[in-house]
N, C-alpha and C positions, 0 to 999 in steps of 0.2 A: 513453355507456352508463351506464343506473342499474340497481345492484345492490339487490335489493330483501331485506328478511326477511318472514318472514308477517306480524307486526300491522299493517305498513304497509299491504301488498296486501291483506290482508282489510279495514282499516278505507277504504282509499278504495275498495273495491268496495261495501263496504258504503252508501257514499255514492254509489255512482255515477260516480265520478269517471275510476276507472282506464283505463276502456275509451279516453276519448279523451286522456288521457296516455299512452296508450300508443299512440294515431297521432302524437304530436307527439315520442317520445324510443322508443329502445332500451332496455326493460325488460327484463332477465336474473334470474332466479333458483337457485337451486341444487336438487335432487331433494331435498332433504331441507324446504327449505320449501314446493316443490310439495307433498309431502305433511302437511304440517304446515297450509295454506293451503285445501286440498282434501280434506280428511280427514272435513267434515261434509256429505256428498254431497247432500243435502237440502236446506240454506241459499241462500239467492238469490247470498250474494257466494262460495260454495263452486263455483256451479254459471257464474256469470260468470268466475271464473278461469280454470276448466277451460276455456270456451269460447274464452278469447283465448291460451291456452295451445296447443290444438287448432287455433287460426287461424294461430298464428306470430304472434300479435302480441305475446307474451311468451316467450322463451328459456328455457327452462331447460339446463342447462349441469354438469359432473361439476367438483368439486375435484380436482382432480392429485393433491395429495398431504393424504390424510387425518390424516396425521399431525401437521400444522399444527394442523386441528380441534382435536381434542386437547389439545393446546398452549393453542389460545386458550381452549375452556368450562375448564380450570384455570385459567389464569395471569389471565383476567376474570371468572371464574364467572357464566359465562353459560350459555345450552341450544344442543344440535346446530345446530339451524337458525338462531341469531344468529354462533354461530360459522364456519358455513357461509359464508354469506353474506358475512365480515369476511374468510374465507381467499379467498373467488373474487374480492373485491374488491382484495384484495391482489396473486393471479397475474395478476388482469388489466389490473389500473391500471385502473378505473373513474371515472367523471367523478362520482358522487356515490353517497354510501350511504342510500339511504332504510330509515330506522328510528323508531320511537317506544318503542322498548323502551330502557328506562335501564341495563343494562348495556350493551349494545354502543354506547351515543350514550356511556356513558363510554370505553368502548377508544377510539369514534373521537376523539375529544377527546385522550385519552393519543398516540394514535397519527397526531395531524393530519390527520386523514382527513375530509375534509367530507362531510355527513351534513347533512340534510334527513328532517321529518316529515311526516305526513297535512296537520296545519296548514299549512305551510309548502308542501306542492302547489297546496293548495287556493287559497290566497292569489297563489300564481303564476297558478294557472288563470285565477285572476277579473284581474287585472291584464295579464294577456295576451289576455283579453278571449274565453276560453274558456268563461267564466260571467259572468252579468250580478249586478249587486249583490245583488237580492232572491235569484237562486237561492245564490248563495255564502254568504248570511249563514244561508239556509234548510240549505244544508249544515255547516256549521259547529255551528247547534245539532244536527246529527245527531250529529257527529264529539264534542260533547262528550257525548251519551247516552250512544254508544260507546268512548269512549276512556278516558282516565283524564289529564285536562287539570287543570293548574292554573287556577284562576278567571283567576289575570294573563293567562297564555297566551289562554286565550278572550277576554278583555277585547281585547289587543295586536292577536289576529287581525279581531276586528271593527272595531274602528280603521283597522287597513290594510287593509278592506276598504271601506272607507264612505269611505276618503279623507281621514282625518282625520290 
């Protein structure tokens, strides 16, 4: 099971990607980045979440205890839904945290919690042979339109994209 925050699910929706990572794994989110994820009802990747949402092919799922939240946007200063996401992936023992937001990749780092980005989907897709090379490198320059990547980062992922 991978625990998702919004930038991630909005940027690989944005790419296209999500839908068929989400036939290959257990995508869970919490109600608070459903709304946070779905909140621009007009948007192509606002309007594909909801739909694999609606499908059951993404979870959404309650924190137990809010008061963890809490805890964590103080003690990482981070927002509701990165916190969310880091308390559901805690009660549930999740197999991975997908994030691209630099607070919570720091908690998971503090917190040894493996964590996975947009990039790092993308490059599994194409090496799992879920994307062919042209379309992977074609998504990639999407993901740097829309993300906020370091050049390395882009450079690293086209590299292991192309095989290099």
């Amino acid at each position: 099971m991978f625990i998702f925050d919004a930038s991630t699910l909005i940027l690989l929706a944005k790419i296209e990607l999500i839908g068929k990572l989400a036939k290959e794994t257990d995508i869970v989110i919490t109600e608070t980045v459903e709304r946070e994820a779905t909140i621009k009802k007009d948007t192509f990747d606002s309007k594909l979440i909801r739909s694999l949402i609606d499908e059951g092919s993404i979870s959404v799922e309650l924190v137990e205890k809010n008061s963890i939240i809490e805890d964590l946007m103080r003690d990482f200063n981070m927002d509701k839904g990165e916190a969310s996401a880091l308390a559901l992936y805690q009660e549930r023992e999740g197999e991975l945290l997908a994030t691209d937001d630099g607070q919570l990749i720091k908690a998971a780092k503090v917190l040894g919690i493996p964590f996975a980005s947009s990039v790092v989907f993308l490059i599994r897709a194409n090496h799992k042979g879920l994307l062919e090379e042209d379309m992977a490198l074609e998504k990639l320059r999407k993901l740097e339109k829309y993300g906020w990547y370091k050049e390395r980062i882009i450079k690293d992922a086209e590299s292991k994209i192309r095989g290099e």
